[in-house]
Each structure stands twice: as structure tokens, then as C-alpha cells.
Residue, then its C-alpha position, 0 to 999 in steps of 0.5 A: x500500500x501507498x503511505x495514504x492507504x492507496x494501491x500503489x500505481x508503482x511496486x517494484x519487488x526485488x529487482x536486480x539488473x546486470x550488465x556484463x559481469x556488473x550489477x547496476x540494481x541490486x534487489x530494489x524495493x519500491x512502491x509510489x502511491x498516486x499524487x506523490x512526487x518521488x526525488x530519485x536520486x543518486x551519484x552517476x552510475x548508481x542505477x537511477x537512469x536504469x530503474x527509470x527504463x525498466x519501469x517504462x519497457x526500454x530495458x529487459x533482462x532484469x529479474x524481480x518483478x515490476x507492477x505498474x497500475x497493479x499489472x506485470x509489465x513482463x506479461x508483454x502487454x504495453x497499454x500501460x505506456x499510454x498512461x505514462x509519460x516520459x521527459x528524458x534529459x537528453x532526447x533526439x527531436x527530429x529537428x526538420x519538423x515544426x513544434x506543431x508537426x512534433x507534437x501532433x506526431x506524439x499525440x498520435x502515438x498515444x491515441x490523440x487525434x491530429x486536431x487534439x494534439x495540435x490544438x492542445x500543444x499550441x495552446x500548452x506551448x503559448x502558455x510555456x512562452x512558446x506561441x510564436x515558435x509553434x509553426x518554427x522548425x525544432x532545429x531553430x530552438x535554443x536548448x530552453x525552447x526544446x525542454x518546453x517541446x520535450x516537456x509539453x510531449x511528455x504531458x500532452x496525452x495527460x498521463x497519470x504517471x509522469x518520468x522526468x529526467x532533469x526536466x528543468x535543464x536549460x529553462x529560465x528562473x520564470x519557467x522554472x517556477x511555473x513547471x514547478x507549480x505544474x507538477x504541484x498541481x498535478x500531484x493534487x489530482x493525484x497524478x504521480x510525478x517520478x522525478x531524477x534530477x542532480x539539483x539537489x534544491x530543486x528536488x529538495x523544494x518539489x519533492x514530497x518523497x526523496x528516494x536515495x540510490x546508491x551502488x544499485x541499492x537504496x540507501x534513503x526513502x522519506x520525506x525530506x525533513x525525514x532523511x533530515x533528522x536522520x543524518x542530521x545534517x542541513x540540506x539535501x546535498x549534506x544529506x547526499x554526501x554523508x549517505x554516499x560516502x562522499x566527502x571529498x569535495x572540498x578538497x577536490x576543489x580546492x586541489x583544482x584551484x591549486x592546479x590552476x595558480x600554479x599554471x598561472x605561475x608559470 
């Protein structure tokens, strides 16, 4: 059950994943209820962009078992992936095509028709500042102009589960803002936002859980004053360092700078 009472719309059960001779998850445990805004985070290489994957059919060979809205996603079955959504951090837009022409084609591939999706993602993109890049060819768009196409993509089918993969890269602090009321109000309809970001202020101000991953295994789960008073320390960053092991940034950084006053001496 989901901390409200709720079946969980995610239940991942001892899931392991191995490539090579390399375990990248190592037994993983989780369940998200509805309306819960999951921070799943970690060092690079601890399993968060895997897990994601899994859970959306993109990867198989793992053992365990994932459930998503109460079903077994190994049954082969893929109707579940028109009630999910997935903003990935880097994505191939196909930059010959307009926004327009972008999104009716997304729209389509989860069941919208042309005049829906058109209709839906200009007046999505006008909202996001977009309106007159609507009928502008993708490979035109600055990096912020392309993370609004991505995230209006990802939502346009109005899915009840939504992936996000540093979904804030490259947006202004006015359009930060506003995705982040977004998810918010999405989150009280009780759509459920999965969401792996390396910012850690940003996860720790949107997150009303924070999943902690480390070596393939989750080393955290709670909310953020949770993992507070457990570690005693004062933000999602301290938290991050002591349960990963890594401590060493000061140093590193300050060995760096060393590096170059010493170039500049020379």
C-alpha cells in the first residue's frame, strides 16, 4: 500500500539488473502511491537512469518483478505506456519538423487525434512562452525552447504517471517556477510525478518523497525533513554526501584551484 492507504500505481519487488559481469540494481524495493512526487536520486552510475527504463519497457533482462497500475509489465502487454509519460534529459527531436508537426506526431502515438494534439500543444506551448515558435522548425530552438517541446510531449496525452529526467535543464528562473507549480498541481489530482534530477534544491523544494540510490541499492526513502533528522545534517546535498560516502569535495576543489595558480605561475 501507498503511505495514504492507496494501491500503489508503482511496486517494484526485488529487482536486480546486470550488465556484463556488473550489477547496476541490486534487489530494489519500491512502491509510489498516486499524487506523490518521488526525488530519485543518486551519484552517476548508481542505477537511477536504469530503474527509470525498466519501469517504462526500454530495458529487459532484469529479474524481480515490476507492477505498474497493479499489472506485470513482463506479461508483454504495453497499454500501460499510454498512461505514462516520459521527459528524458537528453532526447533526439527530429529537428526538420515544426513544434506543431512534433507534437501532433506524439499525440498520435498515444491515441490523440491530429486536431487534439495540435490544438492542445499550441495552446500548452503559448502558455510555456512558446506561441510564436509553434509553426518554427525544432532545429531553430535554443536548448530552453526544446525542454518546453520535450516537456509539453511528455504531458500532452495527460498521463497519470509522469518520468522526468532533469526536466528543468536549460529553462529560465520564470519557467522554472511555473513547471514547478505544474507538477504541484498535478500531484493534487493525484497524478504521480517520478522525478531524477542532480539539483539537489530543486528536488529538495518539489519533492514530497526523496528516494536515495546508491551502488544499485537504496540507501534513503522519506520525506525530506525525514532523511533530515536522520543524518542530521542541513540540506539535501549534506544529506547526499554523508549517505554516499562522499566527502571529498572540498578538497577536490580546492586541489583544482591549486592546479590552476600554479599554471598561472608559470
Amino acid at each position: 500500500m501507498s503511505g495514504d492507504g492507496r494501491e500503489p500505481v508503482i511496486r517494484l519487488s526485488d529487482v536486480w539488473m546486470k550488465y556484463g559481469d556488473r550489477y547496476v540494481l541490486r534487489g530494489i524495493n519500491l512502491e509510489v502511491g498516486p499524487g506523490q512526487i518521488v526525488g530519485y536520486i543518486g551519484p552517476n552510475g548508481a542505477g537511477k537512469s536504469t530503474t527509470v527504463k525498466l519501469m517504462l519497457g526500454l530495458v529487459q533482462g532484469y529479474s524481480g518483478r515490476i507492477e505498474i497500475f497493479g499489472r506485470d509489465i513482463a506479461d508483454g502487454d504495453p497499454a500501460y505506456k499510454r498512461r505514462i509519460g516520459y521527459v528524458p534529459e537528453i532526447a533526439e527531436l527530429y529537428e526538420s519538423l515544426t513544434a506543431r508537426e512534433y507534437l501532433v506526431f506524439i499525440g498520435g502515438l498515444y491515441g490523440l487525434s491530429r486536431e487534439e494534439a495540435e490544438d492542445r500543444g499550441r495552446r500548452l506551448l503559448k502558455l510555456l512562452g512558446l506561441e510564436g515558435a509553434f509553426q518554427s522548425v525544432i532545429g531553430s530552438f535554443s536548448k530552453g525552447m526544446r525542454q518546453k517541446v520535450l516537456l509539453v510531449s511528455g504531458m500532452l496525452h495527460d498521463p497519470d504517471i509522469l518520468f522526468l529526467d532533469e526536466p528543468l535543464s536549460g529553462l529560465d528562473a520564470n519557467s522554472v517556477m511555473v513547471v514547478k507549480e505544474i507538477l504541484a498541481g498535478l500531484a493534487a489530482e493525484g497524478k504521480t510525478i517520478f522525478y531524477s534530477s542532480h539539483i539537489m534544491d530543486v528536488v529538495e523544494k518539489i519533492s514530497s518523497r526523496i528516494v536515495l540510490i546508491a551502488e544499485g541499492g537504496i540507501v534513503a526513502d522519506g520525506t525530506f525533513e525525514e532523511l533530515q533528522a536522520r543524518s542530521a545534517q542541513g540540506s539535501l546535498e549534506g544529506i547526499f554526501n554523508q549517505l554516499t560516502g562522499f566527502d571529498r569535495h572540498r578538497e577536490i576543489a580546492s586541489e583544482f584551484i591549486s592546479v590552476l595558480r600554479e599554471g598561472a605561475r608559470t
